[in-house]
C-alpha positions as CSV (number, residue, x, y, z in Angstrom):
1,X,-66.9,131.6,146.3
2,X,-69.8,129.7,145.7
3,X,-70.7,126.0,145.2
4,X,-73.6,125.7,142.9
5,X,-76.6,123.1,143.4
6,X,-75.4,119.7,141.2
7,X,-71.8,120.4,141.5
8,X,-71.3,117.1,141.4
9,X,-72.9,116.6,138.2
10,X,-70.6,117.0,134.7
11,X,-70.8,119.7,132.3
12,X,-71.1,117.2,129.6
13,X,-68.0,117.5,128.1
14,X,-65.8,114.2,129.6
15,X,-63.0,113.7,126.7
16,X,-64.4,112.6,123.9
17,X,-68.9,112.3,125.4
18,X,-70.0,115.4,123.9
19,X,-68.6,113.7,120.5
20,X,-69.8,110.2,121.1
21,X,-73.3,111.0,122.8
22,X,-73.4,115.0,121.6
23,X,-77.6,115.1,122.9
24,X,-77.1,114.1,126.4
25,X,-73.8,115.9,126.4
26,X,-75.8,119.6,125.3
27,X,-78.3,118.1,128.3
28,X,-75.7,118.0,130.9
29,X,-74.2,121.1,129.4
30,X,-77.4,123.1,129.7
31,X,-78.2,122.1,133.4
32,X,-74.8,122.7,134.2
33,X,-75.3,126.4,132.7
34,X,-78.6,127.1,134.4
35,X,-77.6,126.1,137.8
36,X,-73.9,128.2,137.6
37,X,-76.7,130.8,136.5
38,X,-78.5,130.8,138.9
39,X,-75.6,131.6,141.4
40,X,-75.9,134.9,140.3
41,X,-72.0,134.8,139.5
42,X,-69.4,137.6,139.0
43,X,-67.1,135.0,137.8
44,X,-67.0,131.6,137.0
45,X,-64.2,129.2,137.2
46,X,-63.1,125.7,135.9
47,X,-59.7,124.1,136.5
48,X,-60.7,121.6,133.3
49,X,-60.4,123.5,129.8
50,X,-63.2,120.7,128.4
51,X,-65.2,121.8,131.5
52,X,-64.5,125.6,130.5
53,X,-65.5,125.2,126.9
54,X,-68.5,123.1,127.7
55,X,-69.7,125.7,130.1
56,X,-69.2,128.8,127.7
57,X,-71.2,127.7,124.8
58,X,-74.3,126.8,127.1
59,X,-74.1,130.3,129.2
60,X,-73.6,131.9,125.3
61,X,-72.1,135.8,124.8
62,X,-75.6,137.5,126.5
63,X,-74.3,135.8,129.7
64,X,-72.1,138.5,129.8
65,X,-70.2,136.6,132.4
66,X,-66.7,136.4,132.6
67,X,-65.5,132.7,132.7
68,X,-61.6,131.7,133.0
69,X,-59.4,128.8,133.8
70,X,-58.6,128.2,137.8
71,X,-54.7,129.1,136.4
72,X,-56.1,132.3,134.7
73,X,-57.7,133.3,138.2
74,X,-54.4,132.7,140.0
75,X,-52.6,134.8,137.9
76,X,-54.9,138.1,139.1
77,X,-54.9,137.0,142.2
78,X,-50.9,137.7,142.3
79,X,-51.6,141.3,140.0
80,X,-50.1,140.2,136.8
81,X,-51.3,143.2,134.5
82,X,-51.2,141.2,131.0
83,X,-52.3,138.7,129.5
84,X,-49.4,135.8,129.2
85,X,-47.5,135.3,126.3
86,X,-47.9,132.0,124.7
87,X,-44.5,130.4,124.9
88,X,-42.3,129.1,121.7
């Protein structure tokens, strides 16, 4: 696991920002990309979904990196084999 430089710092997204001030929010949400880049990741994981969404559409498809919710990573860790089934 790996912390990336500005962790601190928010992907932009915070409720309804990236609605209310949508420039600085595709800002926060670029830098927050570039610096997970630069990580050099395998993975990358969020335990907010607003957090996860944020930092998808700035890393884009090419990324070609895998990005899930903290729950999502859990759930390999304990060898579930499928995806879950959305409850109903």
């Amino acid at each position: 696991m790996v912390t990336p430089d500005e962790a601190e710092i928010c992907c932009g997204s915070a409720g309804t920002y990236n609605l209310e001030r949508p420039e600085t929010a595709a800002e926060l949400g670029r830098r927050k990309a570039e610096r997970l880049l630069a990580t050099e990741p395998d993975l990358i994981a969020a335990g907010n979904i607003g957090c996860l969404t944020q930092i998808r559409t700035y890393l884009g498809p090419s990324a070609g990196i895998e990005t899930l919710h903290t729950v999502e990573v859990l759930d390999r860790a304990y060898g579930r084999s499928r995806p879950l089934a959305p409850s109903g």
